[in-house]
C-alpha positions in Angstrom: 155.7 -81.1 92.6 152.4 -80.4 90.4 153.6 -79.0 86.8 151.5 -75.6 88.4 154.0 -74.7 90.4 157.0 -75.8 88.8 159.7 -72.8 87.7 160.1 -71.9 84.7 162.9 -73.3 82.2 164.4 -70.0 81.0 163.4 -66.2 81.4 160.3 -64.9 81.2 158.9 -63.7 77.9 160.6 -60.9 76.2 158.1 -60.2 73.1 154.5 -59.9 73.0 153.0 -63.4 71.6 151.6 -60.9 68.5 155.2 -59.8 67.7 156.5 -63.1 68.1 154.2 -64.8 65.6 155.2 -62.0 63.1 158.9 -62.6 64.0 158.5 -66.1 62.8 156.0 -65.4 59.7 158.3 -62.6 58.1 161.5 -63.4 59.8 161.9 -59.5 60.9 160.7 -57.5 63.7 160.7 -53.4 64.4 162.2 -54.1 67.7 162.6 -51.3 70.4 165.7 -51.2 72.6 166.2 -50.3 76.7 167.5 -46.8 76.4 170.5 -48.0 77.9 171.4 -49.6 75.0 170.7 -47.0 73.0 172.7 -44.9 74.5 175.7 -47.3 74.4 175.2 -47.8 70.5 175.0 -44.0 70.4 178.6 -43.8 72.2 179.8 -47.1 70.1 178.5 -44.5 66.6 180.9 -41.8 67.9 183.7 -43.8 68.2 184.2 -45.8 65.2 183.4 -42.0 63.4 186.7 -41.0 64.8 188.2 -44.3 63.5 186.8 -43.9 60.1 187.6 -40.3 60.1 191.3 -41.5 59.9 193.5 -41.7 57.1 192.9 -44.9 54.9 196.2 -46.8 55.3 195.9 -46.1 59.4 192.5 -47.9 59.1 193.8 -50.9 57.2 197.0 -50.8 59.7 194.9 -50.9 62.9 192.3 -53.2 61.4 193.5 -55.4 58.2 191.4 -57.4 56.3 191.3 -61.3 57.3 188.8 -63.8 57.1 187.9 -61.8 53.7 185.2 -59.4 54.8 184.9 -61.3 58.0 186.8 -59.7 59.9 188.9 -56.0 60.1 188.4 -53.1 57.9 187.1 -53.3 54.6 186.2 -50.4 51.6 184.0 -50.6 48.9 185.1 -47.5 46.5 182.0 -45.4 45.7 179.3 -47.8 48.2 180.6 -47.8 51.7 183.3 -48.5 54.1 182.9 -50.7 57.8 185.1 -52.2 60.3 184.1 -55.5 61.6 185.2 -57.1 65.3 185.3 -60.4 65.5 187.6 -60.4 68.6 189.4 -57.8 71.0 193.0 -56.9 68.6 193.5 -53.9 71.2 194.4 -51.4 68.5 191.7 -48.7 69.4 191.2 -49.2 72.9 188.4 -47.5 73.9 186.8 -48.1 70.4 187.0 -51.7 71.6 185.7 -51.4 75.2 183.0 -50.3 73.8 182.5 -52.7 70.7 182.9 -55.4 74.2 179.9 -53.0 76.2 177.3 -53.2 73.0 178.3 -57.0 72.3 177.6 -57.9 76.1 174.2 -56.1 76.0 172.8 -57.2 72.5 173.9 -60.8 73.0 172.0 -60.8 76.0 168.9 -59.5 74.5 169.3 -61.7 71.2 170.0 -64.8 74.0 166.4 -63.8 75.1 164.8 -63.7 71.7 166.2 -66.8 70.7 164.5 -68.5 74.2 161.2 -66.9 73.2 161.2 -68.7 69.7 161.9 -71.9 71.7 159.1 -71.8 73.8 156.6 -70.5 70.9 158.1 -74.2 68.8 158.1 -75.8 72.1 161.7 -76.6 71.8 163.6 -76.1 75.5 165.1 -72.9 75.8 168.3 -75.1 76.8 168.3 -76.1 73.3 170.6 -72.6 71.7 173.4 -73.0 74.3 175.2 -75.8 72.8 175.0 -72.7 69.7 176.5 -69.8 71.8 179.5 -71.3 73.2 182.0 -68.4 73.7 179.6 -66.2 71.6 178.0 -63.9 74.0 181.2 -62.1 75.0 183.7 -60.2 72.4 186.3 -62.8 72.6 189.6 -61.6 73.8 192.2 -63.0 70.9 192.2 -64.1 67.1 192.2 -67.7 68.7 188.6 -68.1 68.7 188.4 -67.1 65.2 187.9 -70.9 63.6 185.1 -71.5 66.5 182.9 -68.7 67.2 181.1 -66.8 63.7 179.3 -64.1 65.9 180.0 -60.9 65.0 179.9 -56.7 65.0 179.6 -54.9 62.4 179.8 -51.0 61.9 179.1 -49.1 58.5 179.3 -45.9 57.4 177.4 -45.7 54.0 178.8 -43.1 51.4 176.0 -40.3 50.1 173.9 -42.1 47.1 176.4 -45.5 48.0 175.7 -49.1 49.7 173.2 -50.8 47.7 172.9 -54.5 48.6 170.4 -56.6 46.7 168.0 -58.9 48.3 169.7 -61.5 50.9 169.1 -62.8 54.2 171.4 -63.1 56.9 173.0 -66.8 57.4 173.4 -66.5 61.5 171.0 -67.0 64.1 169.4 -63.7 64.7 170.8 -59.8 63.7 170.2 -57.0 65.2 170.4 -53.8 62.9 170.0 -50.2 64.1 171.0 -47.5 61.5 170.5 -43.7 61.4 168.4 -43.1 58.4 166.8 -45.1 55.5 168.8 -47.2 53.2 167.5 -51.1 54.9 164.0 -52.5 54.2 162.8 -55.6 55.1 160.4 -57.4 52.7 157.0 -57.5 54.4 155.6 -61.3 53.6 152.7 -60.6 55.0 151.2 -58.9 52.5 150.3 -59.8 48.7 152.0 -59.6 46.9 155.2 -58.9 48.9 156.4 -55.0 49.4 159.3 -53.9 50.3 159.6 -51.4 54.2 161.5 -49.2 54.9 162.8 -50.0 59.0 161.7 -48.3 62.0 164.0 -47.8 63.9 166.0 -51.0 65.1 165.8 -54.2 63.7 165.6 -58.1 64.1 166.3 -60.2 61.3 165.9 -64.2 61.7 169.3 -66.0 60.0 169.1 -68.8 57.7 170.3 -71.2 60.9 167.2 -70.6 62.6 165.5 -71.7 59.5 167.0 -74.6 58.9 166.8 -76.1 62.3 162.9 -75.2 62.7 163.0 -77.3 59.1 161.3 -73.9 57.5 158.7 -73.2 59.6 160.4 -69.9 60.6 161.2 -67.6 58.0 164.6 -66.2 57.4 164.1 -62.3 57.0 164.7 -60.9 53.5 165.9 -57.6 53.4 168.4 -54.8 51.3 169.8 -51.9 51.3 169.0 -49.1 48.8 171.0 -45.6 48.6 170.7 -42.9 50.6 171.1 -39.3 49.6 172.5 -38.1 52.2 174.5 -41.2 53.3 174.5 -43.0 56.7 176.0 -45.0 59.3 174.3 -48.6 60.7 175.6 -51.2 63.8 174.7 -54.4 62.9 175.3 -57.5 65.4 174.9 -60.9 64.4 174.8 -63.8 66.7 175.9 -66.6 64.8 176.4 -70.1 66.0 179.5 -71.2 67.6 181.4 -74.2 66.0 182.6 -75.8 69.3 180.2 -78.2 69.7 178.0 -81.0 68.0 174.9 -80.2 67.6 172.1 -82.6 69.3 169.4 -82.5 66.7 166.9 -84.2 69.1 165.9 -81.2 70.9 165.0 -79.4 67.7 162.7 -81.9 66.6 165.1 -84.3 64.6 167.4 -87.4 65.1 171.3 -87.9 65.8 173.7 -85.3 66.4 175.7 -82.7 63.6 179.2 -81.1 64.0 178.2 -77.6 64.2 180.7 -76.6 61.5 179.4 -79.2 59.0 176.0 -77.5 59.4 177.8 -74.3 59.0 179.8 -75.0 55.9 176.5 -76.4 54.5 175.0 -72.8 55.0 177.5 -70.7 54.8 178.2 -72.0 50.9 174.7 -71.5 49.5 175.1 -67.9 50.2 176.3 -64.8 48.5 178.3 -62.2 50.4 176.6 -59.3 49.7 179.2 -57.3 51.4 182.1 -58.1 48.8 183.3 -55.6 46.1 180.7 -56.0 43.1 183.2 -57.9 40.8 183.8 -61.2 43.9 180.3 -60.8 44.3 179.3 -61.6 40.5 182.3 -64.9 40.9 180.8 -66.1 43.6 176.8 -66.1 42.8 177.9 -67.9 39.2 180.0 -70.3 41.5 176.9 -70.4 43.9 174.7 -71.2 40.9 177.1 -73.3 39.0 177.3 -75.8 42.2 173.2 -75.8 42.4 172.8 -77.0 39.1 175.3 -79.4 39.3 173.7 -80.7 41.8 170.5 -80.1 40.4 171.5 -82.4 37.3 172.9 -85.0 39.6 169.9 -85.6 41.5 168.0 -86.1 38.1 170.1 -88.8 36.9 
């Protein structure tokens, strides 16, 4: 069959070719969202305010901390407070049905982004699912903990609280859609940088789409600066599942990579920015103890 007519090798184009080539320039895009899913991150807001409405001790009962902030309920006194799912625990039902309802949809849309920056690298758009194994659903027990990352996050930002310095994500793609100002993205594009404050929801490239585009896409830098008045944010982050090895031909290089050695390797130059101040001081010195280490090493 002539290559005219042949069908094409994923869906059709989500994001104008414009938007896209600022995607991968700044790593962030003001994205709009179907009103559908709007609508179900507007219900998904109302329910975890009823959950974070409770009593502290029935929060960390229906939601304990594991993982260390990876997962469960987790308080930062005076900053911020947020619950995050990593799987269904079935403790809030109908808070969870629709954690599972705003998973299904912005995985799907993410899904698509991600097969947009394939085509624009002219990488197959095959080439992410061997990275979203068992990610596109919320998985239904604490078993698939050690093998899928993805995750769903829900703040609710204290009045003046929830600063977060300069970071960028260390999945594949986030999606962040808040109620007020508090995030800005760092705008790349201009000189020298400035800092933005979002527009409504937004797309952040992770450091793993980075590194396996061997830099030519930017991860987007972004933080989070206080509001007055407080506010609430859902952030989803597709992160890439650690089932598989990775076959590092299709992006471009040669042999294949465990997908949780690549992980490890990312996950460990990074600061979590969501930590209490005091773990987050430990582990940027640990962070930057380890780099010039190595650092010294690679000079000998």
């Amino acid at each position: 069959m002539p290559d005219d007519f042949l069908p094409p090798s994923g869906p059709p184009s989500l994001i104008p070719e414009e938007q896209l080539l600022h995607l991968l320039r700044n790593g962030w895009l003001f994205l709009p969202i179907a009103e559908s899913l709007q609508t179900q991150i507007n219900n998904l807001s109302e329910e975890v305010s009823r959950y974070f409405d409770r009593p502290g001790e029935d929060k960390k009962r229906l939601y304990p901390a594991s993982q260390g902030t990876e997962n469960g309920f987790y308080f930062v006194e005076g900053e911020k407070e947020y619950v995050t799912f990593r799987y269904c625990v079935g403790a809030v039902p109908e808070l969870e049905r629709q954690v599972g309802r705003v998973w299904l949809e912005i995985a799907s849309l993410l899904h698509r982004v991600l097969c947009d920056i394939a085509r624009s690298c002219d990488i197959p758009a095959s080439a992410w699912d061997q990275l979203l194994c068992d990610s596109l659903e919320l998985p239904k027990s604490s078993e698939s903990l050690d093998t899928t990352t993805t995750l769903l996050r829900l703040f609710r930002y204290y009045p003046s609280g929830g600063f977060a310095a300069q970071h960028v994500d260390i999945g594949l793609l986030t999606l962040c859609v808040g109620d007020g100002k508090g995030l800005q993205v760092l705008d790349t594009s201009q000189q020298p940088p400035e800092w933005k404050d979002v527009e409504g929801p937004t797309l952040l490239v992770g450091e793993t789409v980075k590194v396996l585009s061997e830099g030519m896409i930017r991860a987007g830098a972004h933080r989070v600066q206080p509001n007055e008045n407080g506010r609430t944010s859902t952030v989803f982050t597709l992160r890439p599942s650690l089932k598989e090895t990775i076959d590092l031909s299709v992006f471009g290089f040669e042999g294949r990579l465990e997908a949780k050695r690549l992980w490890a390797a990312i996950k460990g130059s990074k600061v979590n920015i969501n930590a209490t101040k005091e773990i987050r001081e430990q582990m940027k010195a640990k962070r930057d103890a380890k780099m010039a280490k190595g650092k010294a090493e690679s000079e000998d």
